[in-house]
C-alpha positions in Angstrom: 59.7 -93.3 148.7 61.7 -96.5 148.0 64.0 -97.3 150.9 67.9 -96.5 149.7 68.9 -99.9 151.3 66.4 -101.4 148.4 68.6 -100.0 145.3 72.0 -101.2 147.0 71.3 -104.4 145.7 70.0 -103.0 142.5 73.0 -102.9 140.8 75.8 -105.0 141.4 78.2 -103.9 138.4 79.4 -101.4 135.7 75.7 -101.5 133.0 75.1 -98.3 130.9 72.4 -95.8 131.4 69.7 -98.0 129.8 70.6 -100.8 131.5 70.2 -98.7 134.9 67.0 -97.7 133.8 66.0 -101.5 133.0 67.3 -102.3 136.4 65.0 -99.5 137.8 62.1 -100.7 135.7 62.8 -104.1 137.2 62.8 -103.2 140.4 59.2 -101.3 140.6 57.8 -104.0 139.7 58.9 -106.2 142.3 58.7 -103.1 144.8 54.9 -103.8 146.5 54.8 -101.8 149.8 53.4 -99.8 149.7 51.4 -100.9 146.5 52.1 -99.3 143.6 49.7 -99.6 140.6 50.4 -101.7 137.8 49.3 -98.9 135.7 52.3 -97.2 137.2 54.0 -99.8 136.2 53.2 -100.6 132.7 53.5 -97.0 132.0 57.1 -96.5 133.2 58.0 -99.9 131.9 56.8 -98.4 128.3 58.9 -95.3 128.7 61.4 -97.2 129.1 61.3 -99.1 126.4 61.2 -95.7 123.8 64.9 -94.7 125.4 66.5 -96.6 122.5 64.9 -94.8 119.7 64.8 -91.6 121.3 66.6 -91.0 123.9 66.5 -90.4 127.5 64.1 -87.0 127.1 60.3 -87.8 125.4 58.1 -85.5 124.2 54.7 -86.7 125.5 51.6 -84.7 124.1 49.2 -83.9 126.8 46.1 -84.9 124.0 47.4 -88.2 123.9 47.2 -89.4 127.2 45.3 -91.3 129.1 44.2 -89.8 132.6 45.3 -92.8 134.0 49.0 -91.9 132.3 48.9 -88.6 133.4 48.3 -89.8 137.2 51.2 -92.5 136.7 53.6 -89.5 135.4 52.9 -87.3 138.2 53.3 -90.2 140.9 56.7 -91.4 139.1 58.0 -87.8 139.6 56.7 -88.1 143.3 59.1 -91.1 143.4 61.5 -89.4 141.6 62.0 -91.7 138.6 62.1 -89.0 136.4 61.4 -85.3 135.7 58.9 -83.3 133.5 58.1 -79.8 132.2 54.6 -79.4 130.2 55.2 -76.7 127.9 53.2 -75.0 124.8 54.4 -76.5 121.5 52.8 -74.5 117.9 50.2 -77.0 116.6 50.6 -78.9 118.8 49.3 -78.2 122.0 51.1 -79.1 125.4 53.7 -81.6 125.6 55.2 -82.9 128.5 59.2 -83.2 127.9 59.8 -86.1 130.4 63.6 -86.6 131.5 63.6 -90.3 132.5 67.2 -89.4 134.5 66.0 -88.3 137.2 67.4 -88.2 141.1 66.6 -91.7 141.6 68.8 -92.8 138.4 71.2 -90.6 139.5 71.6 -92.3 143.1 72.0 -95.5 141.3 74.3 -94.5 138.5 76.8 -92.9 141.1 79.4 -95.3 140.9 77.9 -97.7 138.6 77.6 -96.1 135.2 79.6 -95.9 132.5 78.8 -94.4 128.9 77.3 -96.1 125.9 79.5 -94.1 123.5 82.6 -95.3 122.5 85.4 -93.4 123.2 83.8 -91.3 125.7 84.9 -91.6 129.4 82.4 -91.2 132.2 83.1 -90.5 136.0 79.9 -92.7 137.0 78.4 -89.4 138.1 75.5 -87.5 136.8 74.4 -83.9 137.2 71.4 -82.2 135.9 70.4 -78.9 135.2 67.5 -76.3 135.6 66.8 -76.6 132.2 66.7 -80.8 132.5 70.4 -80.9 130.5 72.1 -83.6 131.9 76.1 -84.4 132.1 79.3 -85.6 133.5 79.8 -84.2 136.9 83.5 -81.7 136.5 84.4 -83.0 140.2 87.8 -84.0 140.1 88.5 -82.8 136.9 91.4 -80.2 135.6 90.2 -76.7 135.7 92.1 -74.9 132.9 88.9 -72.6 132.5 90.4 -71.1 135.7 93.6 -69.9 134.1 93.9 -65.9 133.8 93.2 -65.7 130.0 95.7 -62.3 130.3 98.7 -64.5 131.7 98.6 -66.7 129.0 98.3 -64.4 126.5 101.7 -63.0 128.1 103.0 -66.5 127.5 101.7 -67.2 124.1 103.4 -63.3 123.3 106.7 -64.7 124.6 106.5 -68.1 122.7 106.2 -66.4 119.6 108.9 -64.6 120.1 110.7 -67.7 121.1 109.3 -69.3 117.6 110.8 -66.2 115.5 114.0 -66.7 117.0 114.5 -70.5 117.1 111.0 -72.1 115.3 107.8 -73.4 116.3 107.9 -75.8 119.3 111.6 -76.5 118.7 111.6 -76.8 122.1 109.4 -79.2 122.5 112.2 -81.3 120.7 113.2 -81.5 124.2 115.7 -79.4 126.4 117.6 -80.4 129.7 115.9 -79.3 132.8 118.7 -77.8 133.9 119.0 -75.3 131.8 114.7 -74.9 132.0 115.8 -74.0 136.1 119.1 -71.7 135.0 116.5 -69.6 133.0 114.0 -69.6 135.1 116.2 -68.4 137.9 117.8 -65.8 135.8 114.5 -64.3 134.6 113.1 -64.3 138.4 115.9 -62.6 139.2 115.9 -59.9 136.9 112.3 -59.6 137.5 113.0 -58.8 141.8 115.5 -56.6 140.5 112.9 -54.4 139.0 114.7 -55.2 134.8 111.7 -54.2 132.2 114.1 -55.1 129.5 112.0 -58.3 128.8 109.0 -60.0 129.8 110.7 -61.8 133.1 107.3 -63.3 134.3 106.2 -64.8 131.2 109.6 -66.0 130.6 109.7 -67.4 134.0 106.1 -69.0 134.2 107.2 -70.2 130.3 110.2 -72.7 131.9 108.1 -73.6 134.2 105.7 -75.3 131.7 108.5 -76.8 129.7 109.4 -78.6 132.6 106.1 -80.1 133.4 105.8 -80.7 129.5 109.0 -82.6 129.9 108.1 -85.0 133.1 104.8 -85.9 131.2 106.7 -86.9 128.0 109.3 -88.7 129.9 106.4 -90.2 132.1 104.5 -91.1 128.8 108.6 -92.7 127.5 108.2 -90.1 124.6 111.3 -88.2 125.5 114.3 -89.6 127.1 114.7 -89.8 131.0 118.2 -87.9 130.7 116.4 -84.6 130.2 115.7 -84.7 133.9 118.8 -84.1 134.8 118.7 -81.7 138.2 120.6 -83.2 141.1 119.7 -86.1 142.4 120.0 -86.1 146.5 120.6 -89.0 148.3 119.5 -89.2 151.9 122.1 -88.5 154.7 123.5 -91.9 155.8 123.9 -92.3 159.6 126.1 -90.9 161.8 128.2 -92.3 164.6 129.1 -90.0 167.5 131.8 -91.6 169.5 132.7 -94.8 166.8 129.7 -97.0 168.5 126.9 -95.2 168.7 124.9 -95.0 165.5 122.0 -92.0 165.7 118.7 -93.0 164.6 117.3 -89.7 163.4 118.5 -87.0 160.9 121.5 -84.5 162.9 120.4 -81.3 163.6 122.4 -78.1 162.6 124.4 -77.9 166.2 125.5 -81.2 165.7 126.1 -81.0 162.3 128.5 -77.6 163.6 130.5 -79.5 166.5 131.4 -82.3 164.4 133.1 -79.9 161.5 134.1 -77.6 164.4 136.0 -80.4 166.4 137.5 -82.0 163.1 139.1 -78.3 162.5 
């Protein structure tokens, strides 16, 4: 196996998947202990060189190769350059289906990739499948697939109603969050009080969202800044004891009690 320390230095900025693979193609064959065959070589060198027109999986029919190539795909799996499955194909024969990302691609993408297709983003991270499917890694992505599909059909239920009464995504025009928290608080408090006459939660969880829908769009300087309107509290300045003595930490409650006390 080729020594991690070795593909540090491999790549040295952002390149795309082929150009890692280039990269990796360049670097067996200045990689010589121990000795790797040119055939070995050659032979991944030429795989490489098909990715353009078709891609990082190749079909490779078992009749057309070489012993020779069939000895340099096993020992480039050994290496872990890439991965293959040899499967029955109708007519045809076996074919290997060679995935040239393999785990040694995917130690040098982490971090270094990006994707070839515009418009696409790309973490830099790879994963790959049982099946050989490759992808994006979801770490440190959102996870809406791990909302309860029952609590938001509760809240799409009350924003209809909402849209029969006023219209569809009036609010979205924008509401004070102010009155987003005076609902909210109304609603949770009809909910402890055990009130069925509405939907409390989804009302509740409802001005919730409005108010996160309302810091992104003032975030994004789509809707004004004024909407944010809940108190703004200002730290509490300091406090002198005896007219010379300035405290250095917040007052606690008894002190905060003996200095209304002894004004009264």
């Amino acid at each position: 196996t080729i020594p991690k320390s070795l593909w540090s230095k491999t790549v040295t900025k952002m390149m795309s998947d082929y150009g890692i693979l280039t990269a990796m193609r360049d670097e067996l064959a200045k990689y010589d202990h121990p000795p790797i065959a040119q055939t070995v070589r050659d032979f991944y060198a030429a795989l490489v060189k098909r990715v353009p027109q078709e891609g990082f999986e190749l079909l490779l029919p078992d009749s057309n190769l070489a012993e020779t190539e069939e000895q340099a795909l096993r020992s480039l799996k050994e290496m872990q350059y890439l991965e293959f499955s040899l499967k029955h194909h109708a007519g045809d024969g076996y074919v290997y289906h060679v995935q040239l990302r393999g785990q040694r691609f995917l130690e040098v993408a982490n971090g270094q990739v990006r994707s070839v297709v515009v418009g696409m983003t790309d973490s830099g991270e790879r994963q790959t499948f049982a099946t050989g499917a490759v992808r994006d890694t979801a770490e440190g992505k959102s996870r809406p697939d791990l909302i309860s599909p029952f609590a938001l059909d509760r809240v799409g239920l009350w924003l209809m109603l909402g849209a029969q009464k006023y219209s569809e995504n009036n609010w979205m025009k924008g509401i004070p969050v102010s009155r987003c928290m005076a609902s909210l608080h109304r609603h949770l408090m009809k909910y402890m009080q055990r009130d069925t006459s509405e939907d409390h939660l989804a009302a509740l969880v409802t001005n919730g969202i409005f108010v996160l829908h309302f810091e992104e769009m003032v975030k994004r300087g789509i809707l004004p800044d004024t909407l944010l309107d809940l108190p703004d509290y200002e730290p509490i300045p300091s406090v002198h004891c005896n007219g010379d003595e300035t405290l250095e930490h917040e007052p606690d409650e008894e002190f905060r009690w003996r200095k209304i006390h002894d004004n009264t």
